[in-house]
C-alpha angles and dihedrals in degrees: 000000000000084000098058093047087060090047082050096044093043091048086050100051091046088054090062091037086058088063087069125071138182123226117188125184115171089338092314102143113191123168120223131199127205132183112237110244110278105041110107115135117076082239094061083043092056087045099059092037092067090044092046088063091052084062088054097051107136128174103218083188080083096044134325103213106088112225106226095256101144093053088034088052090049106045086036084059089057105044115052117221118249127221112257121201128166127144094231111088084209100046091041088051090054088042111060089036095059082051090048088046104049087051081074097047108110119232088255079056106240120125106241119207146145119294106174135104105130114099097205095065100068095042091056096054090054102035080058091042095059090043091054094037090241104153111208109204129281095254094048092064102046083058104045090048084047088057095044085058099045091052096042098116119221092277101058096255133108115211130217096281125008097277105043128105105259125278138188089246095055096044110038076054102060090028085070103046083051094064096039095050089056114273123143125249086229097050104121092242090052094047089055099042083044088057090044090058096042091039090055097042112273144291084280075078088057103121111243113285083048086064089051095051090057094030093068092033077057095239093118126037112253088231068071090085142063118250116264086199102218091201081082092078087059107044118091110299095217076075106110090220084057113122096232097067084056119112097266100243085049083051094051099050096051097044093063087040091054091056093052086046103049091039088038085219119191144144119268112263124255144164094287095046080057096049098055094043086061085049107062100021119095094208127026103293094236093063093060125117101230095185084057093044100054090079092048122123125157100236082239095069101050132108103152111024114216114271125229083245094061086045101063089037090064097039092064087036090055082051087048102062094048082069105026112163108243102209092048080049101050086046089053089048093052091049097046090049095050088042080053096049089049101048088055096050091042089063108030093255099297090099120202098292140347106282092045084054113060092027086059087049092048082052093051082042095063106029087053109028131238099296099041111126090236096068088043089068094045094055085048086060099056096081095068086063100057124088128193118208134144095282092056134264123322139177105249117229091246130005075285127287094267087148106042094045090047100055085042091061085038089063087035090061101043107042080053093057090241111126105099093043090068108025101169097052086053090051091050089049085053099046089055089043085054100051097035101068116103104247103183132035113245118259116279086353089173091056092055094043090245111147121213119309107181115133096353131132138233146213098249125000132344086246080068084058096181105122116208126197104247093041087053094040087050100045087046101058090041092049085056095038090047087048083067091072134078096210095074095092096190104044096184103154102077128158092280083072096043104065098065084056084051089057099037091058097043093053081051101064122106126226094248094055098270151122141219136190121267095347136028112248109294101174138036120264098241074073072082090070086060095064102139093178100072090194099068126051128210092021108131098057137038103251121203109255128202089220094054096045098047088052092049095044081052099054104040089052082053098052090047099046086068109016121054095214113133093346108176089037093063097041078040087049096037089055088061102042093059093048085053088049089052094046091053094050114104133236087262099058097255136106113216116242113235090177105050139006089308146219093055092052089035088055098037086055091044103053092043094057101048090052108038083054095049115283115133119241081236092059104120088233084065097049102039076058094048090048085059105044097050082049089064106049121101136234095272088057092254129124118223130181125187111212089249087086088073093046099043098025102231137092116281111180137219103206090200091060137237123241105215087041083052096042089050094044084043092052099047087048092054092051097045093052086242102204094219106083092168088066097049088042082054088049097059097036087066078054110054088037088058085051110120113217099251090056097261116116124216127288097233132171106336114266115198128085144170136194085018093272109054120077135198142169146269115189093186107053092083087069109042100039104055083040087060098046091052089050101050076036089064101038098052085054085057 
């Protein structure tokens, strides 16, 4: 009978599932929603609705990361699984996981997923939808409030990322949407998250870009806030504080910022204005002392606590403000407004990341009115950002990680030597490949502080447009390893679109040997001191990564073993580069990860780069790291990190084992010739006995992170990973 009752509940849930659909062009991933026949009246509409939410319940106690099942169940439905036999465990193993796996890759050829994990993103895209009148569609809603409630912790908060404690930041946000999406003061989820933020102060207590959300929704004065001082974007720009030496998603942010707060833009008050301001407030909101108020942050919420630097930077730029020179004010707000204009044309409207992306639209907005053409192609941008899975809808931390995911399975597949064995999954990784290199350099691109673009790759789409060092350096190696095959059929990225990668990724590199992500470094470290986030940390400069430079060291061996390009720069450029990787290695053998959680990535990427550029697995650098690495595995044989490790750096373990952690430390072992076969058998061994029937692995504690604080998630790592450490795994066997 129980039985029964599951078989009834799981047909059910598919049938609402089926409502939704995926469409992908170029990378392009957009969600759908259709009525079933027979739903017409609103009141038939409302009806399914309801039950609809009942289809998306999760219990985040079990896990919070949510495991891909609505898209896996869609794109499973249309691709048939195929029967798999081979005598080898291992190679069984690899092989019905590259068929599961090729079931998800899209027809462009890219792998979709979810790629969100951060709470402050979807509130801000509805907190600047209602403030533009922009109406999402019923549906929609219904999803994204559905995922508010699923990820509400016991206490009634919600915390900076799904599996953080709870913070003012992450709860007045989606406190907020709540309300604005239709939820009732008195609604038992409301009425807990209400007696969090009054029980921790107020929402006077919320970090900075807290203060800007409710300043423009007009539920915090905007003398709430410390000046941005606009006057920055014009001054020299050989000045240190100038913006254009920022990292350039903490440039994008503020710009963007900078506009709202010189214009004080905001919506008009009304009665439900009124009404939340009497909600998350702890005294009438017109008694509050806003200029107390703008250094207020609730000791939950901090990560970086403001300097004294960054005090006595704002306390002349507050002065400043009683006195600002209108003239020198008028000229920054041109500026700002035209930098915003030609980001948006530089990446088609999607903008280098989400909050850029709907603070940019509230400016355009504002500068152009409702009905302009321009914010018309910003609102048809929202929807790139939303991603449906079990747990609701969500705003993705990027218009999605197409690119990144897909070389990762390229290099998945080959390394495995199983190209030839699925020949259409390898076409479809080339052909994305293919459409997804930037092929121009942005307009005035000096003026807007862009470096060259040319035949580099991004994160996500070439619509993004936004190239970063280890997406280029790793397109870059799997377009030359995939031109190999014969199989490719239409081998289009030949050495005439290589050139313009290889010169990308020399102008990126640092003086000290590294590499950052989108820019080389523009400004000195001691900019750090000047965080006025207090969430986020390394957030005003590019910094140089381990990951970035290992990928770049990589890329660029690969290009001139083969190519004779600018030969002596890049042996000049990789020497560097692996002086820069053993630097950076700790005293435990280890590199921390700032990408994802965390030693066991640092340390794959960092093993990989010294000896595929040279080092020998004897060099005292690899075995201090494989010394490290066999200290951390646990007793079945698995490795496990908990994303405190990025926070606290240092290593905080998870004894049952993770699959993608396993899969790196597994990885790093086998290229190092690690001596103690008995550890890396235990390893995959873990693997092949997490391996799901029909070839998947387990979604497990999230994996990805960014400014050291914040995490996020990549559904697809539990597939190529562990994909990839089999396949080195069997290779190195033959």
């Amino acid at each position: 009978m129980h039985a029964e009752k599951t078989v009834e509940k799981e047909l059910n849930t598919h049938e609402y599932w089926d409502c939704w659909r995926l469409e992908t062009d170029k990378g392009r991933q957009r969600w759908f929603f259709d009525y079933p026949e027979g739903v017409h009246t609103d009141a038939e509409k409302a009806d399914f609705l309801q039950k609809m939410n009942l289809a998306f319940d999760f219990d985040k106690a079990k896990n919070p990361n949510s495991a891909d099942k609505v898209v896996r169940y869609l794109l499973e439905k249309e691709n048939p699984e195929k029967s798999v036999s081979k005598n080898d465990p291992v190679d069984q193993a690899l092989t019905k996981g590259f068929e599961f796996y090729s079931r998800l890759q899209v027809e462009d050829g890219n792998w979709t997923g979810d790629y969100g994990g951060p709470h402050f993103l979807t509130p801000g895209l509805i907190i600047v939808s209602y403030i533009i009148g922009h109406q999402f569609h019923p549906a929609q809603v219904e999803m994204m409030k559905k995922y508010m409630l699923n990820h509400q912790n016991a206490d009634g908060g919600w915390g900076l990322h799904i599996e953080d404690h709870s913070t003012m930041f992450g709860t007045v946000m989606q406190y907020v949407s709540l309300r604005i999406m239709g939820m009732s003061a008195e609604a038992p989820e409301i009425v807990k998250a209400r007696a969090f933020i009054q029980n921790h102060g107020g929402a006077t207590g919320i970090p900075p870009w807290g203060k800007f959300y409710l300043s423009v929704l007009n539920l915090y004065e905007w003398d709430g806030n410390n000046s941005i001082f606009p006057e920055l974007w014009v001054l020299p720009r050989n000045l240190p504080l100038h913006p254009g030496n920022y990292w350039n998603h903490c440039r994008m942010v503020y710009l963007p910022m900078t506009y709202c707060f010189s214009k004080k833009v905001k919506i008009e008050e009304n009665d439900f204005i009124k009404e939340l301001r009497s909600e998350i407030y702890t005294e009438p909101y017109e008694q509050i002392n806003w200029k107390n108020a703008r250094n207020a942050c609730t000791s939950v919420d901090i990560f970086k606590p403001a300097t004294k630097l960054y005090k006595s930077f704002i306390v002349v730029a507050n002065a400043y403000e009683k006195v600002a020179w209108k003239h020198f004010r008028r000229k920054s707000d041109e500026f700002v407004l035209d930098y915003i204009h030609a980001e948006d044309e530089h990446t088609n409207y999607i903008n280098i990341g989400p909050v850029n992306k709907v603070l940019n639209a509230l400016c355009i907005w504002h500068a152009e009115g409702p009905n302009s053409e321009k914010l018309q192609k910003h609102i048809d941008r929202f929807d790139d950002y939303l991603w449906l899975a079990e747990d609701g809808m969500k705003m993705n931390g990027y218009n999605g990680s197409q690119l990144w995911d897909t070389v990762f399975a390229a290099q998945a597949l080959i390394e495995s030597n199983k190209v030839e064995e699925f020949p259409e999954m390898a076409n479809k990784i080339y052909h994305f490949l293919d459409v997804s290199q930037v092929q121009e350099d942005v307009r005035d691109r000096e003026k807007f502080f862009r470096t060259v673009s040319m035949h580099g790759w991004p994160f996500s789409t070439r619509d993004h447009g936004w190239p970063i060092t280890d997406c280029t350096a790793e397109g870059l190696k799997s377009s030359i390893l995939l031109n190999q095959y014969d199989v490719i059929s239409n081998r289009n990225i030949q050495e005439d679109r290589m050139p313009g990668a290889i010169d990308f990724l020399l102008q990126m590199q640092n003086i000290d040997g590294s590499w950052a992500s989108y820019e080389e470094k523009r400004g000195p470290k001691w900019m750090e001191m000047l965080n006025p986030s207090q969430i986020f940390g390394d957030i005003m400069v590019e910094v140089g990564y381990v990951e970035c430079s290992s990928a770049s060291i990589q890329g660029l061996k690969k290009f001139s073993d083969k190519y004779n390009y600018r030969k002596k720069e890049i042996e000049a450029a990789i020497e560097k580069g692996k002086h820069f990787i053993k630097r950076k290695q700790r005293e435990d053998g280890s590199w921390y990860g700032s990408w994802a959680v965390c030693f066991t990535y640092g340390t794959w990427f960092g093993v990989d780069g010294l000896i595929n550029c040279g080092e020998s697995p004897d060099s005292e650098p690899v075995q201090k790291a494989v010394n490290f690495l066999l200290a951390k595995q646990n007793p079945n044989g698995s490795w496990g990190e908990e994303f405190k490790s990025c926070i606290e750096g240092k290593y905080y373990n998870i004894e049952e084992g993770h699959c993608v952690n396993t899969a790196w430390a597994i990885m790093a072992l086998l290229k190092a010739e690690c001596k103690n076969k008995t550890a890396i058998d235990k390893g995959i061994q873990f693997l092949l006995s997490k391996q799901e029937k029909n070839g998947d692995w387990p979604q497990e504690n999230i994996s990805g992170v960014f400014n050291g604080n914040c995490m996020i998630t990549y559904t697809s790592y539990r597939n190529v990973f562990p994909l990839w450490a089999l396949g080195r795994y069997n290779e190195c066997r033959v």
